[in-house]
N, CA, C and O of each residue as an XYZ file, in Angstrom:
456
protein
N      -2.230    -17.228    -10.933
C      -2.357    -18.401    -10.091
C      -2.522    -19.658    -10.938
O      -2.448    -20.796    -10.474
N      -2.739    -19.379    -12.146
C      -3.261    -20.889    -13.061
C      -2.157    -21.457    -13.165
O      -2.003    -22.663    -12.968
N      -1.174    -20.595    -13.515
C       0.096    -21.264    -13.690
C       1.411    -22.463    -12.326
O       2.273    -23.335    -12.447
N       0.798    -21.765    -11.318
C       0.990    -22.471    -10.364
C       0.354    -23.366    -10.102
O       0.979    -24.159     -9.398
N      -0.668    -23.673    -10.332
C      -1.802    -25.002    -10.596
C      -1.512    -25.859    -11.660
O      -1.658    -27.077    -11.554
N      -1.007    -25.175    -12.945
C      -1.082    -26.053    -14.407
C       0.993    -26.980    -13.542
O       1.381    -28.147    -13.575
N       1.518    -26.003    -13.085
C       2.817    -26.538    -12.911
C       3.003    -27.566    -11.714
O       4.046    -28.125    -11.376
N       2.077    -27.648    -11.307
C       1.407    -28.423     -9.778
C       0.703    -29.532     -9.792
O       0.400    -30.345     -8.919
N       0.326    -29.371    -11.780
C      -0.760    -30.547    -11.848
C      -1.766    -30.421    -10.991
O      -1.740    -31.428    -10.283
N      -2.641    -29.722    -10.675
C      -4.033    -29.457     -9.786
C      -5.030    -29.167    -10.808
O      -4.698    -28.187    -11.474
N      -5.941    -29.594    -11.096
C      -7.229    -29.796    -11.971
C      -7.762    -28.838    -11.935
O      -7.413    -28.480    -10.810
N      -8.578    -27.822    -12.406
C      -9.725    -26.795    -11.950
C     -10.760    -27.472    -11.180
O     -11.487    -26.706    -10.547
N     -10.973    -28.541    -11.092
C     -12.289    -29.808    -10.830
C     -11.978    -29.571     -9.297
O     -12.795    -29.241     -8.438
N     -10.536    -29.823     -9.125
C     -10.344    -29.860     -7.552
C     -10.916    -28.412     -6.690
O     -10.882    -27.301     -7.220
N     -11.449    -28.658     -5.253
C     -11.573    -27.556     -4.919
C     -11.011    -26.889     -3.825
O     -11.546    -26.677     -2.737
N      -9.980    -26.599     -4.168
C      -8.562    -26.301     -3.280
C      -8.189    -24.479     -3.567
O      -7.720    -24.010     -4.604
N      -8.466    -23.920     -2.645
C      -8.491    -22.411     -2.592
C      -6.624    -21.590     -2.739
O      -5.760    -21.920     -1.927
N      -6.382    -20.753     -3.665
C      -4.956    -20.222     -3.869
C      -4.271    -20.442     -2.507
O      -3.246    -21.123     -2.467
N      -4.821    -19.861     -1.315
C      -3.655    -20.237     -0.287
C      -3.278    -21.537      0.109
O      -2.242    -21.919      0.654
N      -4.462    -22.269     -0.317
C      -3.758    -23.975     -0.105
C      -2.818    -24.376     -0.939
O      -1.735    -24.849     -0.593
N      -3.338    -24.138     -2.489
C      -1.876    -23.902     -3.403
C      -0.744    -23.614     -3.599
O       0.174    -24.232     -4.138
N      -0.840    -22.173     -2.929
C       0.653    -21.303     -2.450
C       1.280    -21.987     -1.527
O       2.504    -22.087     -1.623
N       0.579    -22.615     -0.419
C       1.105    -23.032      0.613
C       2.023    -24.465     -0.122
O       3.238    -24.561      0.046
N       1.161    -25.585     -0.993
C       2.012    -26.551     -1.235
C       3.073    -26.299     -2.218
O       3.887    -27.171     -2.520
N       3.078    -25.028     -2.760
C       4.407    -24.374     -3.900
C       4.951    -23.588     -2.540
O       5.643    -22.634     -2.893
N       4.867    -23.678     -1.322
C       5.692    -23.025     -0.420
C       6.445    -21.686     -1.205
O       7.635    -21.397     -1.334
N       4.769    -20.785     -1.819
C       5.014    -19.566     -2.204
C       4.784    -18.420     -1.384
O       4.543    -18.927     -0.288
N       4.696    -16.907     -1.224
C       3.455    -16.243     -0.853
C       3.465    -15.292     -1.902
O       4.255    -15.184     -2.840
N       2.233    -14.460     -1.531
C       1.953    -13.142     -2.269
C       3.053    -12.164     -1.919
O       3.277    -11.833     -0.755
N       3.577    -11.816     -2.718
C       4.195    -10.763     -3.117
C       3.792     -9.030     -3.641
O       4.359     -7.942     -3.742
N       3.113     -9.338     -3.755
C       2.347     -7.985     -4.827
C       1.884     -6.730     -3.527
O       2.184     -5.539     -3.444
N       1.245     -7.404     -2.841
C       0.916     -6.523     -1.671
C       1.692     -5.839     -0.916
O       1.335     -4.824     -0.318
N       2.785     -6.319     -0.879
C       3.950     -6.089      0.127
C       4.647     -5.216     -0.691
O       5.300     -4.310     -0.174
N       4.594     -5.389     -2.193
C       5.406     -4.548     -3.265
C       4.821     -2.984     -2.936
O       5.530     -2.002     -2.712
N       3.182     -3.025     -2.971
C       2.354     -2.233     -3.446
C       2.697     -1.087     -1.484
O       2.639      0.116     -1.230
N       3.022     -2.349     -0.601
C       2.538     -1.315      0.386
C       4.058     -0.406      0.963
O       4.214      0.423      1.860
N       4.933     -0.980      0.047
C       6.213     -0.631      0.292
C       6.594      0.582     -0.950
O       7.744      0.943     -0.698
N       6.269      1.056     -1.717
C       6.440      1.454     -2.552
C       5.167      2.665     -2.538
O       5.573      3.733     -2.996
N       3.816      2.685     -2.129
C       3.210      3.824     -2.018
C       3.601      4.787     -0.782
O       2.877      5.768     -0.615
N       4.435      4.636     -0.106
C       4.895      5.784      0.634
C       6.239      6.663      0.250
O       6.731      7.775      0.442
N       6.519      5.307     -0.479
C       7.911      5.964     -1.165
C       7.321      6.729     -2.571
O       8.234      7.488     -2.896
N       6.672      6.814     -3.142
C       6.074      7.299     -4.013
C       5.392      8.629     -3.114
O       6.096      9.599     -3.394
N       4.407      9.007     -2.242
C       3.993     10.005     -1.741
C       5.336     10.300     -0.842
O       4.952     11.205     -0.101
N       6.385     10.087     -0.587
C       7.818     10.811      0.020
C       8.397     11.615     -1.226
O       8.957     12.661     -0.897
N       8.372     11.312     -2.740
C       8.799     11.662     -3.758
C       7.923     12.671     -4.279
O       8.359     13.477     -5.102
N       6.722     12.713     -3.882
C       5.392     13.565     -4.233
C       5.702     14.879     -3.541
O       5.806     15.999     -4.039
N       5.851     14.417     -2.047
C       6.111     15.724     -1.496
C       7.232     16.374     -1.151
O       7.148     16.967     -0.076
N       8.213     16.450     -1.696
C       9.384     16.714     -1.434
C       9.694     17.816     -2.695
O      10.461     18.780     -2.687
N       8.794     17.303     -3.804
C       8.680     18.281     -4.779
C       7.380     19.312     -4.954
O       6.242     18.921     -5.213
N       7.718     20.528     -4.787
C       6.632     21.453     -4.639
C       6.399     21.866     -6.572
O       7.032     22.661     -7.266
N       5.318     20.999     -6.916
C       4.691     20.747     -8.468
C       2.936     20.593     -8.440
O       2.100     20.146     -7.654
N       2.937     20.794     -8.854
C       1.089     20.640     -9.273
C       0.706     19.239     -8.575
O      -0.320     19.260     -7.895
N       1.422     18.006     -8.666
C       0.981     16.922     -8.609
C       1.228     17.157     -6.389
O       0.439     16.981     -5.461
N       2.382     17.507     -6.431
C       2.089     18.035     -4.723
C       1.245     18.301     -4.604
O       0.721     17.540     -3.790
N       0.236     19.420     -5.101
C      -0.345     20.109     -4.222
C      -1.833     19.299     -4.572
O      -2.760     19.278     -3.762
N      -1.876     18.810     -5.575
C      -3.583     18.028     -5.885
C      -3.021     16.728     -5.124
O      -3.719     15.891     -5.696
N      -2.215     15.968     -4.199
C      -2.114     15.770     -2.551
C      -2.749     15.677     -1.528
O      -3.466     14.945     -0.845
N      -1.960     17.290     -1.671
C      -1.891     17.782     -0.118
C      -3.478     18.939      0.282
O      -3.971     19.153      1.389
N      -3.908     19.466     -1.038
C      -4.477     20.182     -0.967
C      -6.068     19.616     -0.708
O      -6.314     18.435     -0.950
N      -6.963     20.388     -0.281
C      -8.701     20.180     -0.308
C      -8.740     20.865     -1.619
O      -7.958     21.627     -2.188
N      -9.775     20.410     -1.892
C     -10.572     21.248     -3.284
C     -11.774     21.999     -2.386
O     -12.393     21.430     -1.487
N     -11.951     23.162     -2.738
C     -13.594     23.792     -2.324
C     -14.488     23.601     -3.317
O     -14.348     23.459     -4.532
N     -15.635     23.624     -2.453
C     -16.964     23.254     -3.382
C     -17.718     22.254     -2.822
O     -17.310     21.650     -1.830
N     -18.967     21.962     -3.438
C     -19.860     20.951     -3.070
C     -19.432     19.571     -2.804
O     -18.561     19.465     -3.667
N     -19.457     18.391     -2.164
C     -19.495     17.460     -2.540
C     -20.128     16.922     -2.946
O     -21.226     17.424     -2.706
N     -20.303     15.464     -3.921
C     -21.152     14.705     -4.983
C     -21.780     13.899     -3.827
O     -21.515     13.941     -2.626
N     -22.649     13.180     -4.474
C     -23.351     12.427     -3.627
C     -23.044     11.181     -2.969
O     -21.906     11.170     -3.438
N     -23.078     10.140     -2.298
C     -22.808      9.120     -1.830
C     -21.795      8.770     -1.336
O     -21.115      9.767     -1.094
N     -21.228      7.720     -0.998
C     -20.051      7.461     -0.455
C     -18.802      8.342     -1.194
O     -18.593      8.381     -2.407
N     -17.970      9.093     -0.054
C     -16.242      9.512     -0.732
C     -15.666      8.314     -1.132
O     -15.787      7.133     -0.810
N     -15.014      8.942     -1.914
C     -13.765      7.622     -2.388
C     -12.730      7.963     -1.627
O     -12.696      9.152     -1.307
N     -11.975      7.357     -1.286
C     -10.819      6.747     -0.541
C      -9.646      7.469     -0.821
O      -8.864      6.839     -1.533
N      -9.134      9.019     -0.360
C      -7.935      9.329     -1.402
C      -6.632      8.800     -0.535
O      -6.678      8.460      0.647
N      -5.516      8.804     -1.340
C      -4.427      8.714     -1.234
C      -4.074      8.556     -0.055
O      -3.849      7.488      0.515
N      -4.005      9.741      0.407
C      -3.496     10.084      1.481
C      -4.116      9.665      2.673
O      -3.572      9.414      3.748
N      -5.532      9.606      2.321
C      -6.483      8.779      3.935
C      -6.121      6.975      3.648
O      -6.057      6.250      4.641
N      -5.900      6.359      2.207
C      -5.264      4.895      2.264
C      -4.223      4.392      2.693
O      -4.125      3.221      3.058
N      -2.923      5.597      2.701
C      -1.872      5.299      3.586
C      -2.018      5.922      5.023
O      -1.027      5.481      5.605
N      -2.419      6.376      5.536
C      -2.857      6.705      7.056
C      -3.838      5.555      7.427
O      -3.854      5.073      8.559
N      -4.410      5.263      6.727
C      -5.488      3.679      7.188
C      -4.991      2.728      7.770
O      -5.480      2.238      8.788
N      -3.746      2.249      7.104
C      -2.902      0.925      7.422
C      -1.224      0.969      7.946
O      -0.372      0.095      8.104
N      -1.244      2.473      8.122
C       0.114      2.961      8.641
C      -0.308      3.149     10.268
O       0.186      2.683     11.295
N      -1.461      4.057     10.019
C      -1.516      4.295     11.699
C      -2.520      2.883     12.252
O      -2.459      2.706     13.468
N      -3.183      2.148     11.672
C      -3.547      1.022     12.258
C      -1.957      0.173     12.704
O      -2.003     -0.658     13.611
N      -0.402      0.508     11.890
C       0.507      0.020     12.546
C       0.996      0.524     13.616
O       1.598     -0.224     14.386
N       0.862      1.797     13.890
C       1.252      2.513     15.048
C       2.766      3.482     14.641
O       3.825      3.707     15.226
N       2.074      3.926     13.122
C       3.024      5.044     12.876
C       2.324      6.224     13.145
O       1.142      6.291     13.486
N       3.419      7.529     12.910
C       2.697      8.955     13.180
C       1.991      9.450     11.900
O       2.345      9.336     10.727
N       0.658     10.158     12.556
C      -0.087     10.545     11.804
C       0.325     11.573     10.980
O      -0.149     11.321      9.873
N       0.893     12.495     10.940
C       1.703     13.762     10.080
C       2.620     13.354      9.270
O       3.785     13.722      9.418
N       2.173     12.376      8.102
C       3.008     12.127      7.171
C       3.697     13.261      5.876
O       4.660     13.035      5.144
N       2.973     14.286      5.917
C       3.432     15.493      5.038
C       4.936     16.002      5.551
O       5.954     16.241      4.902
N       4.685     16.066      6.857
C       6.146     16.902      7.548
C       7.237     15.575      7.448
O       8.258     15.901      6.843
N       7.231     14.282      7.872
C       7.634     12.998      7.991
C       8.902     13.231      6.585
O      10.125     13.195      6.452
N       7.565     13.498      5.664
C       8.461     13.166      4.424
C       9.221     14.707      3.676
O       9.350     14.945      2.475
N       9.557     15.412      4.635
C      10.776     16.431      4.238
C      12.074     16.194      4.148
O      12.907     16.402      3.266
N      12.125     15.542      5.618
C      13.140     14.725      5.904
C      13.287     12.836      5.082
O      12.630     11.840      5.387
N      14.492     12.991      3.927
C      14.241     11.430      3.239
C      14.681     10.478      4.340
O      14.053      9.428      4.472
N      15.750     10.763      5.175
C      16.722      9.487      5.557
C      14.817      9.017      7.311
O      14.214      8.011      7.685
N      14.795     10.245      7.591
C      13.586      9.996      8.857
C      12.460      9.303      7.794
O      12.306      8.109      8.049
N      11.802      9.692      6.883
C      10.786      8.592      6.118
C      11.104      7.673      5.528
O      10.190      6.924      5.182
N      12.064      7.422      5.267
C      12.780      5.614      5.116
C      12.802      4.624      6.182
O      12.740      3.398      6.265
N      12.952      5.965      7.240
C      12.507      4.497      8.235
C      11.009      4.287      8.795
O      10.457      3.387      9.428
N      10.650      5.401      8.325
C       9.563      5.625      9.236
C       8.652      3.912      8.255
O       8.031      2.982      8.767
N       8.958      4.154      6.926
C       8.251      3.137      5.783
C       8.957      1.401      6.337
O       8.354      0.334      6.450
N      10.312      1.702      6.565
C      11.038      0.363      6.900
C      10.203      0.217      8.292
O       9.704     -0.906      8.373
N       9.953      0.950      9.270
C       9.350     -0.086      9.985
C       7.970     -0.281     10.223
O       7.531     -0.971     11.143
N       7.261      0.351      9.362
C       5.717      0.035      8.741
C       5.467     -1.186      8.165
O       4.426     -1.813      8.362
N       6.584     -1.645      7.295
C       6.549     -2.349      6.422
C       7.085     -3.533      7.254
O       6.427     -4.570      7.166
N       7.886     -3.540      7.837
C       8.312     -4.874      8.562
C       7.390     -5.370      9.602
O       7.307     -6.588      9.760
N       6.637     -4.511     10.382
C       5.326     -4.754     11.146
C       4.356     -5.218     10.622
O       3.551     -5.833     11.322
N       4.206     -5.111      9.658
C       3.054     -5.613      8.694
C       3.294     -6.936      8.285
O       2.531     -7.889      8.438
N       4.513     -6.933      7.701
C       5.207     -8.623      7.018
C       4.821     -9.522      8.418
O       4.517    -10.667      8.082
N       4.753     -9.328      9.826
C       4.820     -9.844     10.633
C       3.405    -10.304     11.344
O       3.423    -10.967     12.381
């Protein structure tokens, strides 16, 4: 972002927040949209191949759990913001089929941009 400021001539002194910035470089963020378009296509490529990295996925581990808050895996971060769009929850089966999870991602992703 500095660089859009140093090329903008905007001071650090000023106190004008990145989206006011972006907005007068009539930019946006990009990165997010990269990130949210590209982790399903990445877990469509995961599971389509039956490899070690599939199955530490798809699989539970047994055993105790550690203490305090779970961390967030994979697979519950794209069900978070997919089915808050009003896609289907059974993304394992989704992605057998490539040409049905291309769209299923194309119109996740365009609902979201929106």
């Amino acid at each position: 972002m500095w660089f859009i400021r140093r090329m903008m001539r905007i001071s650090w002194t000023e106190k004008k927040s990145n989206e006011v910035v972006l907005n007068e470089a009539n930019l946006e963020r990009s990165l997010i949209k990269t990130i949210r378009q590209r982790q399903p296509q990445f877990l469509g490529h995961m599971c389509r191949h039956e490899d070690l990295e599939h199955l530490a996925i798809t699989v539970k581990i047994e055993g105790k759990r550690s203490r305090g808050r779970q961390r967030i895996t994979f697979i519950e971060n794209l069900k978070s913001w997919a089915i808050g769009k009003g896609s289907n929850n059974n993304f394992i089966r989704l992605t057998e089929n490539t040409y049905e999870w291309r769209n299923v991602i194309a119109n996740v992703c365009s609902r979201q941009s929106t």
